[in-house]
C-alpha positions in Angstrom: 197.6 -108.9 86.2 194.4 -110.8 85.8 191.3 -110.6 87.5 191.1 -113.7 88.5 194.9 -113.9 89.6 194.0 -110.8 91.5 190.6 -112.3 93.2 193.0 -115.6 94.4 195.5 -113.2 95.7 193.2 -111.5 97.6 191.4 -114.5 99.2 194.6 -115.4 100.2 195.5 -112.5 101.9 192.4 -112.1 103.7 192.8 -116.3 105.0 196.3 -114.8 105.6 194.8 -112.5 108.4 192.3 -114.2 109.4 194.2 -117.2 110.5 197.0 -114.5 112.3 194.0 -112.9 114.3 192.6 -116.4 115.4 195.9 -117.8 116.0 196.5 -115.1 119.0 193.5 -117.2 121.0 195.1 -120.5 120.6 195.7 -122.6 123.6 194.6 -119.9 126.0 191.8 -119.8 128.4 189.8 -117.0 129.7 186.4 -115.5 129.7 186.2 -113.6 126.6 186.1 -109.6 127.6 184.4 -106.8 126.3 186.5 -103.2 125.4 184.8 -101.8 128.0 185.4 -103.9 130.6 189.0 -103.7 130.0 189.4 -100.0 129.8 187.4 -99.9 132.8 190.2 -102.3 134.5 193.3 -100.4 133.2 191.9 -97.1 134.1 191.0 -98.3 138.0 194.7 -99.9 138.2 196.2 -97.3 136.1 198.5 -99.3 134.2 198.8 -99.5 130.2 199.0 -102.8 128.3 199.7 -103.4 124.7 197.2 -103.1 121.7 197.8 -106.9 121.1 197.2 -107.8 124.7 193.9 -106.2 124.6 192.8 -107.6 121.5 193.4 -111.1 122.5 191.9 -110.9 125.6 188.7 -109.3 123.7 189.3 -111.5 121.7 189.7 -109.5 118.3 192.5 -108.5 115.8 195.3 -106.2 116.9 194.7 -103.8 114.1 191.1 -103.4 114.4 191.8 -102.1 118.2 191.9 -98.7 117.3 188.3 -98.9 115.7 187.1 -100.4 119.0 188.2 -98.3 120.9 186.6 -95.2 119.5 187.6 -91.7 119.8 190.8 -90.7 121.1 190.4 -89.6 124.5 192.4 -90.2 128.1 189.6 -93.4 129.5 191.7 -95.3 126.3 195.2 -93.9 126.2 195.9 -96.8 128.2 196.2 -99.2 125.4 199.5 -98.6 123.7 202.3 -99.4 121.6 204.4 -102.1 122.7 207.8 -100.8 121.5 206.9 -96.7 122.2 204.7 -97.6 125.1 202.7 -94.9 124.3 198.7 -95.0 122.2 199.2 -94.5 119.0 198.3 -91.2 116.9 197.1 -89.4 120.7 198.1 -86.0 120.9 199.0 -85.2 124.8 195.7 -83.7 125.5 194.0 -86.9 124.9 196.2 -88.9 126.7 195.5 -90.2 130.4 197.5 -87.6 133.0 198.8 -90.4 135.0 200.1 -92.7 131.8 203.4 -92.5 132.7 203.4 -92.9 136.6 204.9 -96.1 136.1 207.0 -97.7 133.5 204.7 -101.2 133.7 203.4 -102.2 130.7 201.1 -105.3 130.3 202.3 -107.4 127.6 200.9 -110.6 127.6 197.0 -111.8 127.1 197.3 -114.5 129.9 198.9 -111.9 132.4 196.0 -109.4 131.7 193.6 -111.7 131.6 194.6 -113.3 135.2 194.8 -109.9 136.2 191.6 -108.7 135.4 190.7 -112.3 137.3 192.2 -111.6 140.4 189.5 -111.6 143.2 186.6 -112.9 140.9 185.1 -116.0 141.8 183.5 -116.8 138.3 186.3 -119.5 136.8 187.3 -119.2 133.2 185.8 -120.6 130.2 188.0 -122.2 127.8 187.6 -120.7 124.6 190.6 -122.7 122.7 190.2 -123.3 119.3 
């Protein structure tokens, strides 16, 4: 293989992903939200929601949630899998105790976003692309 086949390849690959994490913004409007501020939310409401949830909402890449959200420990267990339902890679000691007290699991950017909304005044910025 080339080297310049391989530098095309991998331009490509990086518009690939690129254009998948801005795609999960698209057409949705919200205040953008900070990792913190959305840990802060699940752990009050102690409810989990999915990794891609919370990455659109932040307004990130899925895969580059686990890097945000730092260490392994129980404050972000609440941000799991959404076929397992569980965080990824956590042993049971770094999970939240309460994780499984109900089998509710956030799926969807617009409903976490509208309930992280609920009962603030501020209205939403629209941050389409």
């Amino acid at each position: 293989m080339s080297v310049l086949f391989r530098l095309i390849a991998g331009e490509r690959s990086r518009r690939r992903r690129r254009n998948r994490c801005l795609a999960a913004g698209i057409g949705l409007s919200w205040r953008p939200e900070t990792v913190e501020t959305v840990l802060a939310y699940l752990n009050r409401e102690q409810i989990r929601a999915t990794y891609a949830a919370v990455a659109a909402v932040v307004g990130i890449c899925p895969s580059a949630m686990g890097r945000e959200l730092g260490d392994r420990r129980p404050e972000a267990s609440w941000v799991v899998n959404a076929v397992l339902g569980m965080p990824t890679g956590y042993k049971p000691h770094q999970t939240h105790p309460e994780l499984l007290r109900t089998a509710e699991i956030i799926r969807s950017p617009v409903e976490l976003s509208a309930r992280m909304r609920e009962g603030d005044p501020s209205p939403a910025r629209d941050i389409s692309l």
